[in-house]
TIDRENSE-830197 format. One line per field, with one value per atom (N, C-alpha, C, O, CB): z, x, y; atom name; residue in one letter. Coordinates in Angstrom, 3 decimals. Glycine has a CB too. Layout:
N
Z	[Z;...]
X	[X;...]
Y	[Y;...]
atom	[CA;...]
rest	[A;...]
This chain:
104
Z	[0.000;0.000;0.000;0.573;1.201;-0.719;-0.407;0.767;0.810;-1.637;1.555;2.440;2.207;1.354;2.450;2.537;1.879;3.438;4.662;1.534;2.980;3.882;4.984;5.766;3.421;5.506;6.430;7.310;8.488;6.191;6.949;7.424;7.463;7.864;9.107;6.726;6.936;5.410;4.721;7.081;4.865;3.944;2.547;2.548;4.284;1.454;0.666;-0.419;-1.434;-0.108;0.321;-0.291;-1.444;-2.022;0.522;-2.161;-3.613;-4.422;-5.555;-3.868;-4.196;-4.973;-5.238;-6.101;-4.426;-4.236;-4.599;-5.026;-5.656;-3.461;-4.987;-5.591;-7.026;-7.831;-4.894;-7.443;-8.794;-9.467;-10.676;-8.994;-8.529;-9.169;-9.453;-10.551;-8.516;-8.408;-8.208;-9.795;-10.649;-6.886;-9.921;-11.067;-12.226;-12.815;-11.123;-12.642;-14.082;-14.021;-15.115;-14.306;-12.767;-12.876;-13.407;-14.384;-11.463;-12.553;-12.844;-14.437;-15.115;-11.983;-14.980;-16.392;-17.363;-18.463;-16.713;-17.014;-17.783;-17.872;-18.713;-17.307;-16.355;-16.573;-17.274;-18.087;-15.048;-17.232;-17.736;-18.706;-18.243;-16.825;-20.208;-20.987;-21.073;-21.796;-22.513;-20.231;-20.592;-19.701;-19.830;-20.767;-18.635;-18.009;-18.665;-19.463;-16.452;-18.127;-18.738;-17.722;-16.521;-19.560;-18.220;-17.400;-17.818;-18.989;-17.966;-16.687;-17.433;-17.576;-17.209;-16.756;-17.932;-18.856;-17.632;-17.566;-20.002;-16.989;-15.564;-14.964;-13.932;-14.216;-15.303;-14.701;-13.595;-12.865;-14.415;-13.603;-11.562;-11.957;-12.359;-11.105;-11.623;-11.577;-12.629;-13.512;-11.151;-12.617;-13.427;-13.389;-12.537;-12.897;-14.362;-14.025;-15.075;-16.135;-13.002;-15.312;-15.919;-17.400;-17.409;-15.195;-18.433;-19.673;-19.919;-19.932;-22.322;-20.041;-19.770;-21.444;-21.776;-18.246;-22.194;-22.920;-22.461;-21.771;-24.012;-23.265;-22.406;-23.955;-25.004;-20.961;-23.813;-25.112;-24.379;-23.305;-26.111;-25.214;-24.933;-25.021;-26.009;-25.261;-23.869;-23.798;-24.851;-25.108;-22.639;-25.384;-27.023;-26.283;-25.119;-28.361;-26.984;-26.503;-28.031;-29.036;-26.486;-28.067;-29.068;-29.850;-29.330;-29.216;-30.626;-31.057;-32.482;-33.220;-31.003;-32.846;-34.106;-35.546;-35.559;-33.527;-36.315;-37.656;-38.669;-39.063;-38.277;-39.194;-40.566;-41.530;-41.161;-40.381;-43.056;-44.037;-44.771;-44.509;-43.563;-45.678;-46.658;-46.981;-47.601;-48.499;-46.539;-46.431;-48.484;-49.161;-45.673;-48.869;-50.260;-50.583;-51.639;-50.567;-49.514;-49.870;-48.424;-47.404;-50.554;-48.567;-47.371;-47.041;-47.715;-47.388;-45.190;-43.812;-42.885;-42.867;-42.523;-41.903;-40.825;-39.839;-39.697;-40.271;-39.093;-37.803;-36.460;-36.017;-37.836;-35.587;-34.482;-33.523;-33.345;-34.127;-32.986;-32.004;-30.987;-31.034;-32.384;-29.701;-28.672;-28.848;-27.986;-28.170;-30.009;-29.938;-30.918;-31.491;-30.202;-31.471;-32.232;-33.759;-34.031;-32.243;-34.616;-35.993;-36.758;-36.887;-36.582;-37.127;-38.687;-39.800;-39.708;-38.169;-40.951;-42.143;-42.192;-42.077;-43.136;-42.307;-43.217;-43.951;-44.131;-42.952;-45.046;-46.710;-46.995;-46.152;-47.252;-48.353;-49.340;-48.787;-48.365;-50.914;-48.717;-48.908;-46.940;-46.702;-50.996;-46.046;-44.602;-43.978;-44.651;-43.770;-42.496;-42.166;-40.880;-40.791;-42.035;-39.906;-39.370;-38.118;-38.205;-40.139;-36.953;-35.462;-34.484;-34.244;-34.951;-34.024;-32.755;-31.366;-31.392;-33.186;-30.674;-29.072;-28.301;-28.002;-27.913;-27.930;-27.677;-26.242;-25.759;-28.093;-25.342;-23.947;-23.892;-22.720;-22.978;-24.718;-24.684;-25.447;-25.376;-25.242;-26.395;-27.731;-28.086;-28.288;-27.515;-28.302;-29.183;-30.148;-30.376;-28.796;-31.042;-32.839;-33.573;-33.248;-34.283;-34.237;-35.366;-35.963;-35.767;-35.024;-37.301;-38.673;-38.665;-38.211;-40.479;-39.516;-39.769;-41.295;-41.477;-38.911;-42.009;-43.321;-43.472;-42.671;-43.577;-44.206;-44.606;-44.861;-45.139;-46.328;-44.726;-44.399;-43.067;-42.699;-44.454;-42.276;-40.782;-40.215;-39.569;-40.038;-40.502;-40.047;-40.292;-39.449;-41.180;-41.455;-42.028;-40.898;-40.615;-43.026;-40.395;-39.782;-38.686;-38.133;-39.959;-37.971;-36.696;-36.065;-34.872;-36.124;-37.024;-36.667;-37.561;-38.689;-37.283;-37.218;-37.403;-37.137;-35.974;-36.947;-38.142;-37.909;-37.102;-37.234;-39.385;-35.792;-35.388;-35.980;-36.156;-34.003;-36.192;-36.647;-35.240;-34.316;-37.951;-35.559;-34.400;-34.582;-33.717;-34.158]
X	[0.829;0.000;0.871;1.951;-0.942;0.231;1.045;0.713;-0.470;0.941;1.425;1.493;0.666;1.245;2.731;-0.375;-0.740;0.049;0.068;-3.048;0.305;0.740;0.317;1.186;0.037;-0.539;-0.934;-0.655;-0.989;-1.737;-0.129;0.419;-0.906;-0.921;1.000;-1.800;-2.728;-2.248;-1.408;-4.683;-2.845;-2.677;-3.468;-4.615;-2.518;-2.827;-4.056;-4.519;-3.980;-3.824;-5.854;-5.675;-6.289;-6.451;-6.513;-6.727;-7.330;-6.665;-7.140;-7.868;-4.959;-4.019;-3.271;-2.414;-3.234;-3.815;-3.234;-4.587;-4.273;-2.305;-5.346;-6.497;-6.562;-7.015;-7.784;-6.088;-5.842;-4.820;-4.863;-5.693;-3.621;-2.776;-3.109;-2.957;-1.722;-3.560;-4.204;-4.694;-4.124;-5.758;-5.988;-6.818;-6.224;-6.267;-7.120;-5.409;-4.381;-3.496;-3.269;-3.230;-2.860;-2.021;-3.122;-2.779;-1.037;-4.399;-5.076;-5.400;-5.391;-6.082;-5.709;-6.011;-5.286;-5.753;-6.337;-3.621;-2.780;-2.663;-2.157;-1.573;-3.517;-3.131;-4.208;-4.139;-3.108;-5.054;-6.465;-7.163;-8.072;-7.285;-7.040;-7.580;-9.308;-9.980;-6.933;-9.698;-11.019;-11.488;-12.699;-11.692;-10.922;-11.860;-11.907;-11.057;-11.452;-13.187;-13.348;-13.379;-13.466;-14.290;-13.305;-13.310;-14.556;-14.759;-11.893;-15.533;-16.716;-16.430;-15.325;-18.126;-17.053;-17.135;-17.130;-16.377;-18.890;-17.598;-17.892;-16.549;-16.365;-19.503;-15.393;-13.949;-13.786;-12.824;-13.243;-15.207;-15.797;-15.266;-14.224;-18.806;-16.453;-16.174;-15.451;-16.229;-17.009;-14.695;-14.153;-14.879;-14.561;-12.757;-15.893;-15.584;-15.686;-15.866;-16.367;-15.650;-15.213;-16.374;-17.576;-14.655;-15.576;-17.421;-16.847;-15.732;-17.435;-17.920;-18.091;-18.792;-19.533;-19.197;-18.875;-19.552;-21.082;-21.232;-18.637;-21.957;-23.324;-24.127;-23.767;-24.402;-25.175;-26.119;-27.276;-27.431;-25.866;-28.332;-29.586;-30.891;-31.616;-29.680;-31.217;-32.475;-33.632;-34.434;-33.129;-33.574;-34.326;-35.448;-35.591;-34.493;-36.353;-38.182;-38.860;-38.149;-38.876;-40.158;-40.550;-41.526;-42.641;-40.606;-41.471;-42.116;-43.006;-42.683;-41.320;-44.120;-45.219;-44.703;-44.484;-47.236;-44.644;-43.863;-44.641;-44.789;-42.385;-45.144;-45.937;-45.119;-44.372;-47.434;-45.355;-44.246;-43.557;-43.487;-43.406;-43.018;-42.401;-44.081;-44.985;-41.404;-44.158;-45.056;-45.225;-44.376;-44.170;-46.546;-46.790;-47.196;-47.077;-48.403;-47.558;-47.471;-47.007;-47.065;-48.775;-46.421;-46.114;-47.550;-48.523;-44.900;-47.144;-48.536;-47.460;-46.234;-49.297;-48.915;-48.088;-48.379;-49.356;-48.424;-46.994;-46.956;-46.907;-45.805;-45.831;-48.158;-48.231;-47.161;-47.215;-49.652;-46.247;-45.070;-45.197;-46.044;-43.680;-44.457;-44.027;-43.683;-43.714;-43.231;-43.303;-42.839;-43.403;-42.882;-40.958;-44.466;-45.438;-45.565;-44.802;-44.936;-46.337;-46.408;-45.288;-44.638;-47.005;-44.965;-43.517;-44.333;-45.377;-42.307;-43.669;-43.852;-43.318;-42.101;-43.479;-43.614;-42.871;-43.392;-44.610;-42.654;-41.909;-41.822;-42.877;-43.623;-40.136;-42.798;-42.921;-41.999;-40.993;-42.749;-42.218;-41.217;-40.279;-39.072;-39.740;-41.317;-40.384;-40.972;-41.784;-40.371;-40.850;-41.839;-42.188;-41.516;-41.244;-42.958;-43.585;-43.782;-44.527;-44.464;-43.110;-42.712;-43.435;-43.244;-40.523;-44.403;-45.283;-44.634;-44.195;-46.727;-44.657;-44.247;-45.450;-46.023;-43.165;-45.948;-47.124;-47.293;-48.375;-47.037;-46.223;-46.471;-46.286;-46.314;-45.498;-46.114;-46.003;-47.107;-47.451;-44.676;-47.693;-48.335;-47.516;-48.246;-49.723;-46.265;-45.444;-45.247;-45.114;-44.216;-45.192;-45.229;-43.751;-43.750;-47.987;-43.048;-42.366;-41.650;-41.242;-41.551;-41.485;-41.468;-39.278;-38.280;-42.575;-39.729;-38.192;-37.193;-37.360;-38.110;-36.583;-36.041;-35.738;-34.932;-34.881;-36.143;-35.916;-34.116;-33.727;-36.895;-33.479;-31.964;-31.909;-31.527;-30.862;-32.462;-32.252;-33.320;-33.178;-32.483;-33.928;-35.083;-34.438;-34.673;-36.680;-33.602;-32.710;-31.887;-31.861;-31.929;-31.337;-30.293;-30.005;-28.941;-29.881;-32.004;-31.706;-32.677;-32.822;-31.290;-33.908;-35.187;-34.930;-34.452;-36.559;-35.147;-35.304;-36.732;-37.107;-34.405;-37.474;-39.115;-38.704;-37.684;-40.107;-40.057;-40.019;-41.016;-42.233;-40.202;-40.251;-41.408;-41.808;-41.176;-40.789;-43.100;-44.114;-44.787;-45.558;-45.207]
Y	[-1.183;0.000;1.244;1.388;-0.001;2.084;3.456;4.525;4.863;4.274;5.004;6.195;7.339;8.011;6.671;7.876;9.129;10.525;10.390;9.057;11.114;12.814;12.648;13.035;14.370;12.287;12.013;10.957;11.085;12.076;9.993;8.843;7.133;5.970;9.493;8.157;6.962;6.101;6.678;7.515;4.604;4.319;4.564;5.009;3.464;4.266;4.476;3.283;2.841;5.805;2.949;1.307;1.779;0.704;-0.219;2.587;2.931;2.929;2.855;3.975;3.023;3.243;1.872;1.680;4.302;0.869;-0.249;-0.933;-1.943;-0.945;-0.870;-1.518;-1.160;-1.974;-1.139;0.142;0.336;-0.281;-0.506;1.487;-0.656;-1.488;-2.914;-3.450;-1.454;-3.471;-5.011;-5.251;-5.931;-5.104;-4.442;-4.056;-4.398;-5.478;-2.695;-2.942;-3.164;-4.402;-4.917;-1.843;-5.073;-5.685;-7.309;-7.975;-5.485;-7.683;-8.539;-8.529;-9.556;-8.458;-7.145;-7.133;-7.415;-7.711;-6.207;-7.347;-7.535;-9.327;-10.070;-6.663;-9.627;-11.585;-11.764;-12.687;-12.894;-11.259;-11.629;-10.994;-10.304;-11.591;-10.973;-9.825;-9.740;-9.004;-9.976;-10.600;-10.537;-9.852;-9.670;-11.657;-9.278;-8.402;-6.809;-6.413;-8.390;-5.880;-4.994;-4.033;-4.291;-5.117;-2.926;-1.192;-0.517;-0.194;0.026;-0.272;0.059;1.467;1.865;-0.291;2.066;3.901;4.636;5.608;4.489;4.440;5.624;5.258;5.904;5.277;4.316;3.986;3.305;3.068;5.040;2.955;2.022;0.196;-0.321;1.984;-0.243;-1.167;-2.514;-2.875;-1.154;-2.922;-4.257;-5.668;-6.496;-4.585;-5.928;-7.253;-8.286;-7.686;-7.615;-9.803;-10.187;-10.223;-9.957;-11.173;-10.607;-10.746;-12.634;-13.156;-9.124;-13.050;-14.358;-15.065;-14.139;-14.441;-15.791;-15.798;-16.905;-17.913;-16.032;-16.051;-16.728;-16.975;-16.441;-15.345;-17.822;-18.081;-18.151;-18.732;-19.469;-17.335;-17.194;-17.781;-17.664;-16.518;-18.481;-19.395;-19.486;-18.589;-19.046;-20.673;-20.479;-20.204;-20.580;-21.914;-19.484;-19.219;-20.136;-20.133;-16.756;-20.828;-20.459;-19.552;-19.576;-21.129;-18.987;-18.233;-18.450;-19.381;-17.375;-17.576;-18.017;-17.002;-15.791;-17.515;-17.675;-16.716;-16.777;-17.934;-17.208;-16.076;-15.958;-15.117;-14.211;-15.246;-15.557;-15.261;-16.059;-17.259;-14.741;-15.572;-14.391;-13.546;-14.107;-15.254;-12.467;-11.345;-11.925;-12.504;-9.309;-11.482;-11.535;-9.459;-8.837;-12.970;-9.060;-7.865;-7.408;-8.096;-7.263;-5.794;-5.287;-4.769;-4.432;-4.220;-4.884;-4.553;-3.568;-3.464;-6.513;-2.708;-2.274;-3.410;-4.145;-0.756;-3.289;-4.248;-3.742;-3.417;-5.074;-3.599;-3.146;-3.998;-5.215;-3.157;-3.154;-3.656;-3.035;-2.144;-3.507;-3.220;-2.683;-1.544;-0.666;-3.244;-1.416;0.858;1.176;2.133;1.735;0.683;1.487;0.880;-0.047;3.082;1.267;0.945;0.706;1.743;1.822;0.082;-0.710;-1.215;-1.860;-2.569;-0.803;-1.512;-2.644;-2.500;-0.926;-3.745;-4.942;-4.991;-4.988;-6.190;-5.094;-5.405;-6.556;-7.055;-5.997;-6.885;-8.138;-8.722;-8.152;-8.043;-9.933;-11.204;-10.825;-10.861;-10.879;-10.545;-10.215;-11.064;-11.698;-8.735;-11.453;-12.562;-11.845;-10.817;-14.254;-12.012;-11.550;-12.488;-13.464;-11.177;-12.187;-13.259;-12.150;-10.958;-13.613;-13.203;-13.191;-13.981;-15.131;-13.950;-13.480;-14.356;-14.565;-13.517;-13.432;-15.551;-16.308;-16.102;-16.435;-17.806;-15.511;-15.606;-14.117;-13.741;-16.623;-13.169;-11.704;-10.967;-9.787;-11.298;-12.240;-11.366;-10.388;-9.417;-10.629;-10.054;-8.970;-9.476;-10.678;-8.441;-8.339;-9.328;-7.880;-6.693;-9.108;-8.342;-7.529;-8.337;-9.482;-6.396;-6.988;-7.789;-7.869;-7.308;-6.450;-8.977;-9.331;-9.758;-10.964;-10.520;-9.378;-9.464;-10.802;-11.276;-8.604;-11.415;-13.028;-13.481;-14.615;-13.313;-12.596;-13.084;-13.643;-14.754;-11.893;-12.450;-12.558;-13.666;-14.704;-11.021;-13.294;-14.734;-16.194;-17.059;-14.769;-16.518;-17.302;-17.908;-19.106;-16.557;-17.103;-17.130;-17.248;-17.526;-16.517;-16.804;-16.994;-17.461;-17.192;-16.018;-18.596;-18.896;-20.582;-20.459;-17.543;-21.661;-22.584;-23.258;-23.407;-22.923;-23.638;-24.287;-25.349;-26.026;-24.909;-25.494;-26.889;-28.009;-27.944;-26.855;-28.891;-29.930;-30.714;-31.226;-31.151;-30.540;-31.064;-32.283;-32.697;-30.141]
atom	[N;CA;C;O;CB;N;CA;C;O;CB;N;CA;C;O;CB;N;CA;C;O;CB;N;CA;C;O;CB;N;CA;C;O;CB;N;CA;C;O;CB;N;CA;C;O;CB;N;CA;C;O;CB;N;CA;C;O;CB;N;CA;C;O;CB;N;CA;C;O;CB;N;CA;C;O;CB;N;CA;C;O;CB;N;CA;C;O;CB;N;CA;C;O;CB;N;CA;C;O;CB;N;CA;C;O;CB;N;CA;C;O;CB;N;CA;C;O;CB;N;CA;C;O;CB;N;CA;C;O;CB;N;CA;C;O;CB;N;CA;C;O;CB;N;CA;C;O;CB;N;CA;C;O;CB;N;CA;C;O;CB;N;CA;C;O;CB;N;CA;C;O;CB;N;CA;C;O;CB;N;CA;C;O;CB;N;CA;C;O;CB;N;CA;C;O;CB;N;CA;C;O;CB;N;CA;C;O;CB;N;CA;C;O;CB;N;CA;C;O;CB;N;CA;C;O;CB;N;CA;C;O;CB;N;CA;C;O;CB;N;CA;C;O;CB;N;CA;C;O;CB;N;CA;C;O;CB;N;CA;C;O;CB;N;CA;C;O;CB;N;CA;C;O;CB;N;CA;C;O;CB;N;CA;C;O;CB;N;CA;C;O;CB;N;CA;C;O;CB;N;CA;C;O;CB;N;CA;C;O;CB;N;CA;C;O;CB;N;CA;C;O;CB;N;CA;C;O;CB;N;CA;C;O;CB;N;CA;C;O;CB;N;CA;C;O;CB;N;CA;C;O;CB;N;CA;C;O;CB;N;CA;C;O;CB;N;CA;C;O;CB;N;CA;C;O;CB;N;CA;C;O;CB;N;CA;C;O;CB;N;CA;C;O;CB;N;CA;C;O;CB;N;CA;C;O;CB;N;CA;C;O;CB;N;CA;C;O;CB;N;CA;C;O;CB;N;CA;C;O;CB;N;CA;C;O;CB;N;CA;C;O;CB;N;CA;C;O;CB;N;CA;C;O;CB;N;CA;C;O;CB;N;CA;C;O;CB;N;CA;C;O;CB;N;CA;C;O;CB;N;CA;C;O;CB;N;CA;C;O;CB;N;CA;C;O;CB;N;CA;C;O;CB;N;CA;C;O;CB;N;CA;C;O;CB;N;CA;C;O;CB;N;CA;C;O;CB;N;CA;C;O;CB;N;CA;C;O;CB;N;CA;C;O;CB;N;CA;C;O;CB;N;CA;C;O;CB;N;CA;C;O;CB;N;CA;C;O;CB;N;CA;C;O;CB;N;CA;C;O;CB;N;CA;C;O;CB;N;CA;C;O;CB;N;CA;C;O;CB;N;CA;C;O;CB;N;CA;C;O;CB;N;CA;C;O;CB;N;CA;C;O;CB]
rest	[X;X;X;X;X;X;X;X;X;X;X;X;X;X;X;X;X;X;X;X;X;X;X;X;X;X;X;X;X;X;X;X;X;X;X;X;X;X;X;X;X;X;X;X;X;X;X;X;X;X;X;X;X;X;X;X;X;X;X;X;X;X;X;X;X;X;X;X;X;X;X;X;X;X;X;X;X;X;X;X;X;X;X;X;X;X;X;X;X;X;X;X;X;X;X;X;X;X;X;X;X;X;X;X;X;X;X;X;X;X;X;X;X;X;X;X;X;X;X;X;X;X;X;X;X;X;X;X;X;X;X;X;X;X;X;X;X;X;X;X;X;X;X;X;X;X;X;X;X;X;X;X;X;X;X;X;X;X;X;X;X;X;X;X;X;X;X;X;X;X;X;X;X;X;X;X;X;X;X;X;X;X;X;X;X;X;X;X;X;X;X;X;X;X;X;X;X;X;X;X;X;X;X;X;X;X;X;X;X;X;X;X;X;X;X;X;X;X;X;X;X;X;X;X;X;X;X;X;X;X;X;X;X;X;X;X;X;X;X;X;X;X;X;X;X;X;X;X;X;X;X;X;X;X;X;X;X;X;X;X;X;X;X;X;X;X;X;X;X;X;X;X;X;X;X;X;X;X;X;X;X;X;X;X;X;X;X;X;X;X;X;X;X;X;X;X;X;X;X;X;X;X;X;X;X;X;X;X;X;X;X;X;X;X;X;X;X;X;X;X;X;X;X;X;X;X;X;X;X;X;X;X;X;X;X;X;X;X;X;X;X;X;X;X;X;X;X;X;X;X;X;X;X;X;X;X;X;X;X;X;X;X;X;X;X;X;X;X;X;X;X;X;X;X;X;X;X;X;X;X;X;X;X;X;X;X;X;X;X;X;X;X;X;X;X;X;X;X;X;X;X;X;X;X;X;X;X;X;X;X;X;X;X;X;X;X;X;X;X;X;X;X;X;X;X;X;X;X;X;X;X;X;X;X;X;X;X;X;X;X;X;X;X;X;X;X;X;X;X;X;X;X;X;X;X;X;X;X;X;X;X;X;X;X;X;X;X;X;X;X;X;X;X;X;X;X;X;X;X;X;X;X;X;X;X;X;X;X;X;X;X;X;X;X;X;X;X;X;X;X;X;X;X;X;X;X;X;X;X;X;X;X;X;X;X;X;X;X;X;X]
């Protein structure tokens, strides 16, 4: 610890070292924006839900959502959540990519 003028210690100054010195063993921890707290990022995957999809749209509709009216295109598909009733529209790449049908 370091000495502050006073003779008391100053454990903030070694806690800042601890810190950088831990970060340098460990690159995965992070420094949040406000310069407070450190802690580690972990990788996590997100609990499938299922959800109701109608689509490739044959003409574009508005889609009442959680923040208000959207157009979806032609050819977009259109995902409802059954335990929220929230519905918005989605581009058939992305739907591709991140929606798999269940066969029942």
């Amino acid at each position: 610890m370091n000495e502050n003028t006073d003779g008391t210690q100053d454990t903030k100054a070694t806690n800042l070292r601890e810190v950088r010195a831990a970060a340098l063993r460990a690159p995965m921890l992070l420094r949040h924006l406000d310069g407070g707290m450190v802690m580690n990022e972990i990788a996590v995957r997100k609990k499938p839900i299922t959800v109701l999809a109608r689509g490739p749209l044959v003409e574009s509709e508005v889609v009442i959502t959680a923040h208000g009216r959207v157009r979806a295109e032609a050819g977009d598909y259109v995902i409802r959540d059954p335990n929220s009733n929230d519905t918005w529209p989605i581009k058939p790449d992305l739907f591709a990519a991140t929606y798999d049908p269940i066969e029942e």
